[in-house]
C-alpha positions as CSV (number, residue, x, y, z in Angstrom):
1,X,-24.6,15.2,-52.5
2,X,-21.6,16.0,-54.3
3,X,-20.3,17.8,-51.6
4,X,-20.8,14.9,-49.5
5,X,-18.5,12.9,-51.9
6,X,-15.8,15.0,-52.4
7,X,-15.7,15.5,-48.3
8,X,-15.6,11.8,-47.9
9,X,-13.3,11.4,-50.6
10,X,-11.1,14.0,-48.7
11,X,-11.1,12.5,-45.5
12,X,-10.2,8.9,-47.2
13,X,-7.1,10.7,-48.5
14,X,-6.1,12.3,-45.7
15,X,-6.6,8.8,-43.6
16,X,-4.6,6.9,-46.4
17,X,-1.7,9.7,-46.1
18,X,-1.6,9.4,-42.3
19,X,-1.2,5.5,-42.4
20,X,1.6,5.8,-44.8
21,X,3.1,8.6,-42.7
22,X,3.1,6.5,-39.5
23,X,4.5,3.4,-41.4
24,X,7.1,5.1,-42.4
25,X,8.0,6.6,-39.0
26,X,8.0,2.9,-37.5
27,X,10.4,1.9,-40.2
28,X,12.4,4.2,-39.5
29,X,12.8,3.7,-35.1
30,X,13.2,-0.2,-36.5
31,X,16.4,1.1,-38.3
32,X,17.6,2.9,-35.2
33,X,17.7,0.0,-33.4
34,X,20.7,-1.6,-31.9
35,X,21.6,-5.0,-30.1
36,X,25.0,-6.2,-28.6
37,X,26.8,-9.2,-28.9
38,X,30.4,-10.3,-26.8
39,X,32.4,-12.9,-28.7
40,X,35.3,-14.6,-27.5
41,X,38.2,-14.7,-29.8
42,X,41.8,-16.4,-30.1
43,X,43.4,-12.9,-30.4
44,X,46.2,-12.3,-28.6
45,X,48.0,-9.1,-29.5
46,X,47.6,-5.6,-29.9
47,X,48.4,-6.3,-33.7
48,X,45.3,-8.9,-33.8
49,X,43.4,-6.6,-32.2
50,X,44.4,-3.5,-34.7
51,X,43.4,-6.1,-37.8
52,X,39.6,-6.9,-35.9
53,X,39.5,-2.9,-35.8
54,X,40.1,-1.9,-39.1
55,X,38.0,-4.7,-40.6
56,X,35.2,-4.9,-38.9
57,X,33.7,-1.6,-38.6
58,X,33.0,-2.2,-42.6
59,X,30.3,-5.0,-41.8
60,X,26.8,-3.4,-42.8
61,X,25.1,-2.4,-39.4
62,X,27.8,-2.3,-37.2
63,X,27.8,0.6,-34.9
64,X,30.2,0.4,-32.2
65,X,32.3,-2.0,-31.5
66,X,35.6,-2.6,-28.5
67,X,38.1,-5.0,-28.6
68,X,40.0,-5.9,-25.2
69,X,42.9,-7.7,-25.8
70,X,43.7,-9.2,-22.1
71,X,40.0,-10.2,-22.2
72,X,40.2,-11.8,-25.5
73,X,37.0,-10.4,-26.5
74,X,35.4,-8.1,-29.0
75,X,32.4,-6.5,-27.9
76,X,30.1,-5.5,-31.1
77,X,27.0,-2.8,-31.2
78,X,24.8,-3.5,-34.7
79,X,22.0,-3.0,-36.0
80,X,19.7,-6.2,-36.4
81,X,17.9,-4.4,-39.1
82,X,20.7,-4.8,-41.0
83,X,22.8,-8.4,-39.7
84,X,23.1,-10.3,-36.9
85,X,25.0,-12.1,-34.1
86,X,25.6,-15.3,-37.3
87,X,26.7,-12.8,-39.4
88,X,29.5,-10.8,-37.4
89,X,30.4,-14.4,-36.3
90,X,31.4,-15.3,-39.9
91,X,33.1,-11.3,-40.2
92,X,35.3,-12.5,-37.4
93,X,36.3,-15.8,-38.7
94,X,36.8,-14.6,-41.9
95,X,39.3,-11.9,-40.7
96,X,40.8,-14.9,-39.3
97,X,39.9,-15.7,-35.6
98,X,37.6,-17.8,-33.9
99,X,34.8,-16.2,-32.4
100,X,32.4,-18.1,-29.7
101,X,29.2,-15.8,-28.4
102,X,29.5,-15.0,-24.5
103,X,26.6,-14.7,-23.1
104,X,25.4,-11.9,-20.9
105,X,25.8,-14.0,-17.3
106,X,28.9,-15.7,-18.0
């Protein structure tokens, strides 16, 4: 009998450890994750361009990130775990240009 409660004990453990193990695993993919977002900005220079560059790769989550000056665009790769499309918005603006979402089929 005690046998049988230190096996069942054991397996409980092992079960608990496995759940935590997977959990953990999830989180981390989640993390890994990356969206895209185009906005359309008043830059107009290589200099404006430069200034979006050097500032906005210090935004938490941001990954990758192009600005095309002709295009007038900056093209951002982030993380959503860690901010989103509202948030780069605002990073944009507050650097000191406007910044209007494009969306995929415009």
């Amino acid at each position: 009998m005690k046998n049988n409660i230190k096996l069942i004990a054991a397996v409980f453990v092992c079960i608990c450890l496995l759940i935590t193990i997977q959990a953990g695993a999830r989180e981390k993919k989640d993390s890994r994750k990356t969206d895209e977002v185009t906005f359309l900005t008043n830059l107009d220079c290589e200099n404006c361009a430069k200034k979006i560059a050097d500032k906005l790769p210090f935004e938490k989550g941001v990954k990758d990130m192009k600005v095309d000056v002709p295009k007038k665009t900056v093209w951002i790769q982030y993380q959503p775990s860690k901010t989103d499309k509202d948030k780069l918005k605002k990073a944009i603006e507050k650097i000191g240009y406007t910044a209007e979402e494009v969306k995929p089929n415009q």
